[in-house]
Structures are given as structure tokens and as C-alpha cells.
N, C-alpha and C positions, 0 to 999 in steps of 0.2 A: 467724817471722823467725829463729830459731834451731834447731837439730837437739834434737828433742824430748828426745834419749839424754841431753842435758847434763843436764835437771834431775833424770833419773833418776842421771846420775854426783854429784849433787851431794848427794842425800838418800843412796845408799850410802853417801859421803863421812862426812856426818855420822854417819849409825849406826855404820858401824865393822863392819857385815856384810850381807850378802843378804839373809838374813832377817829381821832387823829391817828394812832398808829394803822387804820385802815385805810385811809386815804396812803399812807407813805406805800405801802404792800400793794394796794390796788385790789384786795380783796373786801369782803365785808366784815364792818364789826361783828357781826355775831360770829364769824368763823374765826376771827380773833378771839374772840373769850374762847372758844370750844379750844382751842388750843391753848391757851392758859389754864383753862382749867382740867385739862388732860395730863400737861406739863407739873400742875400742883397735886392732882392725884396719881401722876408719876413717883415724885419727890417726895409724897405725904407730908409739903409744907406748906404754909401758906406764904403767898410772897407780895400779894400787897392787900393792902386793906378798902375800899370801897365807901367814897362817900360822895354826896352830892356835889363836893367840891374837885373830885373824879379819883383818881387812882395815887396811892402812897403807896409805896415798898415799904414792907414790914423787915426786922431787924436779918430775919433770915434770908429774905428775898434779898435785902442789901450785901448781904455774904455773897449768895449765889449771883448777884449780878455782878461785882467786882470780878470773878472768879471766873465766869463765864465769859467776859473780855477776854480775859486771857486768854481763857482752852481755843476761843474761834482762833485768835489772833495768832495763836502757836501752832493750830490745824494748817490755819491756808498759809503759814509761811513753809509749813513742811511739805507743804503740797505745790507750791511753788519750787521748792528745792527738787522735791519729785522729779517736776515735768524739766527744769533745767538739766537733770542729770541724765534725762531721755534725750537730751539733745545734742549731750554733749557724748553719747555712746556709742563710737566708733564702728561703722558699718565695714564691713570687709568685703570687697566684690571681687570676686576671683575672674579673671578674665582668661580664656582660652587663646591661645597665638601659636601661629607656628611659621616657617619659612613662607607660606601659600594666606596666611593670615592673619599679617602683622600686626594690624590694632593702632597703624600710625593714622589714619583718618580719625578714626574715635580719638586717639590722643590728645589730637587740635581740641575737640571737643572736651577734652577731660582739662585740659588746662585752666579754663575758662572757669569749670565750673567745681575745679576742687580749690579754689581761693573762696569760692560762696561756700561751699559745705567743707568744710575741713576735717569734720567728721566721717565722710564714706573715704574709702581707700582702698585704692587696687591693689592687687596680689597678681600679677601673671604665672600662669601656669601651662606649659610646654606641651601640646604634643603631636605627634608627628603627623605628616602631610602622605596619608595614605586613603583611599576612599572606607578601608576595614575603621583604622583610627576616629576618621571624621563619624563613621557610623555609631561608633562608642560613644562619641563627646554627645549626639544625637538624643540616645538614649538614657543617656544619663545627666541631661542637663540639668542642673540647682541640686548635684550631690558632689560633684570633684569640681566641675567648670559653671560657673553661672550665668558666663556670655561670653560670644563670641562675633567679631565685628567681621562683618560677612557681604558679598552678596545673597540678597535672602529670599526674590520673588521665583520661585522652581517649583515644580510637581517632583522632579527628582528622588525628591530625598523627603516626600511625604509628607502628613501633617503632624508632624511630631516635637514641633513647637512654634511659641508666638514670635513673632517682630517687631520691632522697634524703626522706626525712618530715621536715616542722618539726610541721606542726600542724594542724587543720579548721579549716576558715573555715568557719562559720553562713550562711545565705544573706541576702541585705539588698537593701535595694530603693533607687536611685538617682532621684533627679529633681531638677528644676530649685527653689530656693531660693526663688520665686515660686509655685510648687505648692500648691495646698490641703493635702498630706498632712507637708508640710516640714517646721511646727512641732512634729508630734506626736512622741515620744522614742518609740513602737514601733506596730508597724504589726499590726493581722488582718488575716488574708485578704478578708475582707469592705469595707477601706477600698479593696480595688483594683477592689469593681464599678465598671462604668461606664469601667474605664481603659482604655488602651490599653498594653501592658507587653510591652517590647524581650526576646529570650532569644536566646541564642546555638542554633545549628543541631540541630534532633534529631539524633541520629547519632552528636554530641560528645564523648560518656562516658558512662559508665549514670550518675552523679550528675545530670548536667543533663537525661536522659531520664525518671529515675523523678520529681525536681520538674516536668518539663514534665505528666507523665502527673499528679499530685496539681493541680496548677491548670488543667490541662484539664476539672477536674469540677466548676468553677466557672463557668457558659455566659455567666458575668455577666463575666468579662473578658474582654480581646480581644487575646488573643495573637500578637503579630506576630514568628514566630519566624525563627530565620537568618543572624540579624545577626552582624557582626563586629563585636568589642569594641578599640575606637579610637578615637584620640582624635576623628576624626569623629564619632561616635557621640555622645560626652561632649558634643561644641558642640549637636549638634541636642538631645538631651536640655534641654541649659543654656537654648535659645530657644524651648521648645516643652512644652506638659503632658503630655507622654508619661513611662512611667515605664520604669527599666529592670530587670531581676534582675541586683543585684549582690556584690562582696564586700568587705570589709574590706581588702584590697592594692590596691582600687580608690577607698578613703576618699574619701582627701585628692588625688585626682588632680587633679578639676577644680572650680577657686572657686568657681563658679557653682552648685555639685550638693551637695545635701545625701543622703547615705547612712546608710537608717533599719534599724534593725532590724525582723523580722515574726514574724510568730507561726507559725515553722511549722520541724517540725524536719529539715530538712535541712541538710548541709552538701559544701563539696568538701575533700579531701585539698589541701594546699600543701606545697611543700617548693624542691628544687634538682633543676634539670635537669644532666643532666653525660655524657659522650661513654660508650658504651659499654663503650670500653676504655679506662679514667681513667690516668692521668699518676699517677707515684706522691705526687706535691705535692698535687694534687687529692684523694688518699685521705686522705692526714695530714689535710687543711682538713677532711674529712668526718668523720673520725677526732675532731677539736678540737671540732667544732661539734655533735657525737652527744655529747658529754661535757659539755656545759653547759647541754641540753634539760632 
């Protein structure tokens, strides 16, 4: 905002020579004079006078250097105001949710870290739990929805945008609250002989491939795999003794379903889905929310 030469005329000023004001710089004197005297055939003034005794400010130089205080000192305070009102400019992050992906795990995380930035701020935006839907949000991520807190490690559903990690979800077993298996607080493999247990599509991700292959070596259940996880799914579950493989962001979905822990160590990756090429508000909210894990 000002010509760099001033605060170089202004630290000469002070020393009373080149040399001394080059030591200060860390440059050489002669690249100090060239600058002053670039700086006086700028101005077409002379600003100080030259003698054995070293460097005197002449009457105009003394104008321009009181003056020249100023303009730095008025620059970098506006330039601090600047960058403070960059900080203080409310980022907006639209978050994606619906019945199948409620955004309560990221919330834990958002609590944390919207006391540190109070400047980004969620917006939820609705919409429906259909595979046609979820394909829209897909394709149009960082225009309507910016993220959505998700299971995220699938071939499924493409490369068609980045991830973010919160954390594993453990695998859990869903059923109806009427169920034989309901009251027990954790599940073996062995309480599902006999059942019949819902899985989403081989194909899905290597997580849900390599669980599907570890329960395929039990002939005692009866895997009906393929399904889409929706809220369809939830109702027939909730009316019916069938069981489903589920996870922890699918808890508390539906009243009617109790979701049990099991004995068996797999889990899938969760985190945030977000457009390929993020908005820089979106990076800060990734930025906030990587700093509170």
C-alpha cells in the first residue's frame, strides 16, 4: 500500500548513514543508496544532504519523513483490520441429512469445534433417503449440499467425490424390538443360526465384502443379500423377525429396532463426503473439525 523505499528512507533517516541503516536491513550499503536515490529521483527531491559527518535530512526530506510515519503506520493498521475481518467472516457449511443420515456423529464433533471457530456455521439441508436422491446429492456436491456425514469406503457409488475420516463404526446387528435376540446387550455369531440377516450388495466396498465372506462360513444363516439400507427396510425389519447387519449412525433411526452389538471384529470407515474440488469454507470446516478428533 505504500512504496517499499519509504521505510527503507526512514531507517536511513534514523541511522544518520547507509551503513548503519545496512547492517539494520541486512542488505548492502550500496543497495541502500540505490534505493534512495531511486526513491529522490522518484520524488524529484532531495531528502538529505551528504557529508563526512554522514547523512542530514534536508527540510523536505524532514516533511516526507514525518509524513511517511504516518502512511506506513495507517497502511499496516488497515491491513491488520483487513485480515481481522477475514476472520471474522462467517463461513456457511451446508450439511446434507436425512432419516438414513442423520449427521449425529459429526455433531459430537461439531460441538467441540464450533466454540474454537464460531465463525463457520451449519445450515442443514433435507433430503430424502432414496438411492435416485442420494445420486443427486452425488452429483451435485459443493452447489445445494456441501457434505454429508456418511459411511464412505464403497466402489458403489463411484469416484465422484473426496472423504474426510471421523472414525470405525464396529459392525451391529439391527432387529425388531420384539425379536428373541433384542434383550441381549451383545450378540455371537452363533445367536444368528437359524436367522435370516439383511446385507447390503456384494460389490459395495471390500468392508462389506470381506464381512459378507467371514458369515458366509456359517451355512446356519441365511443371508439375503442386495438390499438397499432405507428407511423401507427399517419398517419391514420393525414388522418382521428378520435381522439386519448394521451400524452405530443407524442406532437410533427407527423406534421400533433395537441395534445390538456382535462378536466379530469388523468395522466400516465413517467420516464426510464432500465435492472433489472443496470450496475454501469447506476446507476451514475440515480444517476445524480435523482439530477436535
Amino acid at each position: 500500500m505504500y512504496d517499499k523505499h519509504l521505510k527503507t528512507f526512514i531507517i536511513v533517516a534514523d541511522s544518520g548513514s547507509f551503513l548503519k541503516a545496512s547492517v539494520k536491513l541486512y542488505v548492502s550499503a550500496n543497495a541502500i543508496t540505490k534505493q534512495i536515490n531511486l526513491l529522490e529521483s522518484d520524488l524529484g527531491i532531495k531528502l538529505f544532504t551528504r557529508s563526512r559527518q554522514g547523512l542530514a535530512l534536508t527540510e523536505q526530506g524532514r516533511l516526507i519523513y514525518e509524513e511517511a510515519k504516518n502512511l506506513i503506520h495507517h497502511s499496516e493498521a488497515v491491513i491488520r483490520k483487513a485480515k481481522e475481518m477475514d476472520h471474522q467472516v462467517d463461513y456457511r457449511i451446508r450439511l446434507g441429512v436425512s432419516l438414513m443420515n442423520s449427521g449425529n456423529i459429526l455433531l459430537e464433533q461439531w460441538n467441540k469445534a464450533s466454540s474454537l471457530y464460531p465463525n463457520l456455521k451449519l445450515e442443514v439441508v433435507p433430503f430424502e433417503d432414496s438411492v435416485p436422491a442420494f445420486e443427486e446429492v452425488l452429483n451435485n456436491l459443493g452447489k445445494t449440499i456441501d457434505t454429508v456425514a456418511c459411511p464412505y469406503q464403497t466402489t458403489y457409488w463411484g469416484d465422484r467425490y473426496s472423504s474426510f475420516y471421523l472414525k470405525d463404526l464396529p459392525v451391529r446387528i439391527s432387529c425388531s424390538k420384539n425379536h428373541r435376540l433384542a434383550s441381549k446387550s451383545k450378540l455371537s455369531v452363533s445367536d444368528l443360526y437359524g436367522e435370516t440377516l439383511y446385507m447390503g450388495p456384494r460389490g459395495y466396498g471390500e468392508h462389506v465384502d470381506l464381512l459378507y465372506d467371514e458369515l458366509s462360513k456359517h451355512s446356519q444363516i441365511h443371508i439375503q443379500d442386495g438390499v438397499t439400507y432405507d428407511y423401507e427396510l427399517f419398517n419391514k425389519l420393525a414388522a418382521s423377525d428378520k435381522l439386519a447387519v448394521s451400524f452405530d449412525c443407524w442406532a437410533n433411526v427407527h423406534p421400533l429396532l433395537s441395534t445390538i452389538p456382535i462378536d466379530l471384529n469388523y468395522s466400516i470407515p465413517y467420516g464426510l463426503i464432500y465435492a472433489k474440488e472443496p470450496s475454501e469454507q469447506v476446507l476451514k470446516f475440515l480444517l476445524a473439525i480435523g482439530k477436535t478428533k
